[in-house]
KOLNU-733790 format. One record per residue (C-alpha): x, z, y; chain. Coordinates in steps of 0.1 Angstrom, whole numbers. Example, Ala and Ser with C-alpha at 12.3 -4.5 7.8 and 13.67 -1.06 7.14 Angstrom:
! KOLNU-733790
123|78|-45|A $
137|71|-11|A $
***
This chain:
! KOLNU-733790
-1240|808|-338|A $
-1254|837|-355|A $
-1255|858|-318|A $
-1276|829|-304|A $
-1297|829|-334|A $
-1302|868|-334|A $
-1308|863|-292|A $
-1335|836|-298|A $
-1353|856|-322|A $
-1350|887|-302|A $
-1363|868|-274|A $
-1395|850|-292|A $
-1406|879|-310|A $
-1406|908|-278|A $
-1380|932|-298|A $
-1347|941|-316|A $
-1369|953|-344|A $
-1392|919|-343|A $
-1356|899|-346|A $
-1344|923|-375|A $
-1377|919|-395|A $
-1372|885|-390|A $
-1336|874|-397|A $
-1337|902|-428|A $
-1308|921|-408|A $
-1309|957|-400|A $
-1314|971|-368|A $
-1280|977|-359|A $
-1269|945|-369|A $
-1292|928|-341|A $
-1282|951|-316|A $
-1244|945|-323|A $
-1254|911|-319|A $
-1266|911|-289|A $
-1243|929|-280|A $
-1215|909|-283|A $
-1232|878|-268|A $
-1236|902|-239|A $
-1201|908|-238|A $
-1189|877|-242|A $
-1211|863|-211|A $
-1202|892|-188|A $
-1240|899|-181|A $
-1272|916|-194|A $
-1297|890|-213|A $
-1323|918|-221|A $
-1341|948|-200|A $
-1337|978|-216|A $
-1361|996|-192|A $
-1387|986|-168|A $
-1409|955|-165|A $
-1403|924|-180|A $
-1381|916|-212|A $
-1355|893|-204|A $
-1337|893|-176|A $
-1329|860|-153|A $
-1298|853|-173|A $
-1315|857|-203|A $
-1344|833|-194|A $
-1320|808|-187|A $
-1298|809|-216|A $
-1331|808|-242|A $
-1339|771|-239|A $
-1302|763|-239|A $
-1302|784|-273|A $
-1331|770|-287|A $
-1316|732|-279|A $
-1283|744|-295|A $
-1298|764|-329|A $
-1323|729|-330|A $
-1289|706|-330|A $
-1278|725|-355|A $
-1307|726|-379|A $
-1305|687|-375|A $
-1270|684|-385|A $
-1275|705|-416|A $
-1310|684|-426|A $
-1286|653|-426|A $
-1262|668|-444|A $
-1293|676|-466|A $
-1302|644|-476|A $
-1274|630|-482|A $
-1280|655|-513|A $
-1300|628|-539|A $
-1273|617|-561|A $
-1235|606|-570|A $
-1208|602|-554|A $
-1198|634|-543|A $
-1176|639|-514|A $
-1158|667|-499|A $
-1160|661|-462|A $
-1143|684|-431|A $
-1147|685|-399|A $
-1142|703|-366|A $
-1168|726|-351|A $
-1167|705|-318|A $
-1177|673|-338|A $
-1201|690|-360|A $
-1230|690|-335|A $
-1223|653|-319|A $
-1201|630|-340|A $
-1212|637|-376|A $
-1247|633|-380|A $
-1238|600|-368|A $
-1212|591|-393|A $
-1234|606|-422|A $
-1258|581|-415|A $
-1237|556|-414|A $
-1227|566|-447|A $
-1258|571|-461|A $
-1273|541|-454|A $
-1244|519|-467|A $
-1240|542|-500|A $
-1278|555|-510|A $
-1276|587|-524|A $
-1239|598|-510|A $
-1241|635|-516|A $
-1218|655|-490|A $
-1209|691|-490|A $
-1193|699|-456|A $
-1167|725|-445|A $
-1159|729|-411|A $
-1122|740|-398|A $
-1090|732|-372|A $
-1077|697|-367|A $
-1043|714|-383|A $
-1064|725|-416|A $
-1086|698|-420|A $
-1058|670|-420|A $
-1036|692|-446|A $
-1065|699|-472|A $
-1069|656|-467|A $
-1037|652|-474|A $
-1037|678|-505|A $
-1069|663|-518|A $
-1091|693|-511|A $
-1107|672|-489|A $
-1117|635|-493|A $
-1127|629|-461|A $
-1124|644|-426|A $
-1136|640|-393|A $
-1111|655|-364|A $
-1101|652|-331|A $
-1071|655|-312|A $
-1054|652|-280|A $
-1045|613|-268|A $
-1011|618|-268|A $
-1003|645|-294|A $
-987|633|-327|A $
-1009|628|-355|A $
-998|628|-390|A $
-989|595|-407|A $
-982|588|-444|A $
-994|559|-469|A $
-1019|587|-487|A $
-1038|591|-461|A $
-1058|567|-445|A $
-1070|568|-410|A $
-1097|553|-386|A $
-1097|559|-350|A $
-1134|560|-340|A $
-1137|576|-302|A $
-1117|583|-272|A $
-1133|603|-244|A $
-1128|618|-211|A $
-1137|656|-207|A $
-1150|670|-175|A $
-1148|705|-163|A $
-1183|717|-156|A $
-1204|748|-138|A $
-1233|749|-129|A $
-1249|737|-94|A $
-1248|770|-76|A $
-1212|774|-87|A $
-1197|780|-52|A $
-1154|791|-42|A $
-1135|807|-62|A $
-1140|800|-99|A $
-1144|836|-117|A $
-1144|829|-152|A $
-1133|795|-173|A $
-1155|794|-208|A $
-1133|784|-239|A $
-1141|775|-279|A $
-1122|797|-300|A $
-1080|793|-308|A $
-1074|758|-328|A $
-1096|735|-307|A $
-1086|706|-292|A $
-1109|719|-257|A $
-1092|752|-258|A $
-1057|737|-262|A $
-1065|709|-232|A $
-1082|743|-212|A $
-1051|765|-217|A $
-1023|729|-205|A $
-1040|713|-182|A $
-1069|734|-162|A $
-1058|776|-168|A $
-1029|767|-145|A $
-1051|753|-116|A $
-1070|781|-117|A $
-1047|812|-113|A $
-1078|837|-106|A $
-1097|827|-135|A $
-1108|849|-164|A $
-1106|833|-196|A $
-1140|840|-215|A $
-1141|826|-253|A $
-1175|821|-260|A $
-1169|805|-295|A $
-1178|769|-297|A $
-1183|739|-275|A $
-1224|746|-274|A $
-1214|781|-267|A $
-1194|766|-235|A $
-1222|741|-223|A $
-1253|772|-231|A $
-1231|795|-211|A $
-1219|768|-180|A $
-1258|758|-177|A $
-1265|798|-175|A $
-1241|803|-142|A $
-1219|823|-164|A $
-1184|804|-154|A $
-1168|764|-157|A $
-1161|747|-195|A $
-1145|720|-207|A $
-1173|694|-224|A $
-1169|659|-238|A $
-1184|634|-216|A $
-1211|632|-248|A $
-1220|670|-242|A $
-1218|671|-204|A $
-1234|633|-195|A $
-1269|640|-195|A $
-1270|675|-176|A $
-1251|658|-149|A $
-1269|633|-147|A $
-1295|657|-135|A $
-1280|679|-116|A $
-1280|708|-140|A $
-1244|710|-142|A $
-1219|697|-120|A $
-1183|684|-118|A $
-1151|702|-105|A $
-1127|680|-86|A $
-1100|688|-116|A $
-1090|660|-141|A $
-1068|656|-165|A $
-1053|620|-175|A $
-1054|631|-210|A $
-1085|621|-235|A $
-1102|634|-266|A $
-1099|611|-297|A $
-1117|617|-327|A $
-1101|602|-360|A $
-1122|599|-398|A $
-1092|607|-420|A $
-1088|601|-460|A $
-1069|608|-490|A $
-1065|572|-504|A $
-1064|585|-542|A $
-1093|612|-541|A $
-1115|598|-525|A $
-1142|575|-544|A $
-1132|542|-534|A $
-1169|526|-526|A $
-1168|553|-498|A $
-1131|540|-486|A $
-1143|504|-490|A $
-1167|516|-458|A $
-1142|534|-440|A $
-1120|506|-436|A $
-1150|487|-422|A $
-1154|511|-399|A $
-1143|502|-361|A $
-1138|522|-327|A $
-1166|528|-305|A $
-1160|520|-271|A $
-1142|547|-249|A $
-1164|573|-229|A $
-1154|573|-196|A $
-1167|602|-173|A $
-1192|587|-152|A $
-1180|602|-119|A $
-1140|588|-127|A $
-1131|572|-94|A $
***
């Protein structure tokens, strides 16, 4: 996140120096940013000589940047106000879900309990369900595979909440041979599902990890390579053509639990989790 951050204000502002002023880094610091980034997208965003600024890569990963630093900012403003007054809750969740499930379940939340106050923490499925079940956590919200195991014991409660179908994605000029497949970092459901069920279709594919799951969709919508989105990430751009779907699917789905330990956490806030019920499954809208 901080990369795209450090890009976007590089990009707005004409200059590494502009970007350093701005973000209070050093010079360096912006540079190995961009560097990185760079790296990890296996092309120049920025021209170091010669006319122009950004390069065509560059130009088309800043709206994509902007739309992903903007989720962001409006995941942490609801996290934000749900800072007025008691209860407290310790809530985890997944970096995938950060951007597209919780805001949602914070507001549900917040308008059944006035003045819930939430500090979030954001880890791996694996983490996430053990600091529920030590109490480090009340409440989590993490996803999984469909048909891995997931843990089951009378102190921790559990509400299953969405199942949905991922799509492999590149954009519209993808064409023959797919180069490079775009992956969230080690721990992620995506990742895992990548590695099982796609990797092994693809035997000439370079595995790029570009961190998270907006990392993947910023990256497919730049012609950098194919990722693996939730239908919820992926839905709209199809829809108009900016990305498009490779014939590979995978029967398995991406279910996304809320999780909590039935002793620490304040019961008015379980009271409204058991209320809670499943949203209806996404299915990718170009399933046969």
């Amino acid at each position: 996140m901080r990369w795209l951050e450090t890009f976007a204000a590089a990009a707005r502002g004409g200059s590494m120096a502009s970007a350093a002023s701005s973000l209070g880094y050093a010079r360096s610091t912006v540079t190995g940013h961009i560097q990185s980034l760079e790296r990890s997208l296996g092309t120049r965003l920025f021209v170091r000589a010669g006319d122009g600024w950004l390069t065509s890569a560059g130009s088309t990963l800043l709206p994509h940047a902007e739309s992903v630093l903007e989720g962001v900012d409006r995941a942490r403003q609801a996290v934000k106000a749900c800072d007025q007054r008691s209860p407290a809750l310790n809530v985890g969740v997944t970096e995938s879900l950060a951007e597209y499930r919780l805001p949602m379940l914070l507001r549900t939340l917040t308008r059944l309990l006035p003045g819930l106050k939430a500090e979030v923490r954001t880890g791996t499925p694996a983490e996430l369900e053990r600091q529920v079940l030590t109490g480090a956590l009340h409440v989590a919200l993490a996803n999984s595979i469909s048909d891995e195991k997931v843990l089951r014991t009378d102190e921790v409660g559990r509400r299953r909440l969405w199942e949905e179908n991922v799509v492999l994605v590149g954009g519209p000029s993808l064409r023959g041979t797919v180069e490079r497949v775009l992956t969230t970092r080690e721990g992620c459901v995506y990742r895992t599902l990548t590695e099982q069920d796609f990797l092994p279709r693809l035997p000439h594919a370079e595995m790029v990890q570009v961190g998270s799951l907006s990392g993947v969709k910023a990256s497919a919508l730049s012609g950098m390579g194919v990722g693996l989105l939730p239908m919820t990430a992926a839905k709209a751009h199809l829809h108009s053509g900016q990305l498009v779907e490779l014939p590979l699917r995978t029967p398995r789905t991406v279910v996304t639990d809320v999780v909590w330990n039935q002793r620490q956490c304040p019961s008015a806030v379980t009271v409204q989790l058991q209320r809670l019920r499943p949203a209806a499954a996404v299915v990718a809208a170009t399933a046969a």
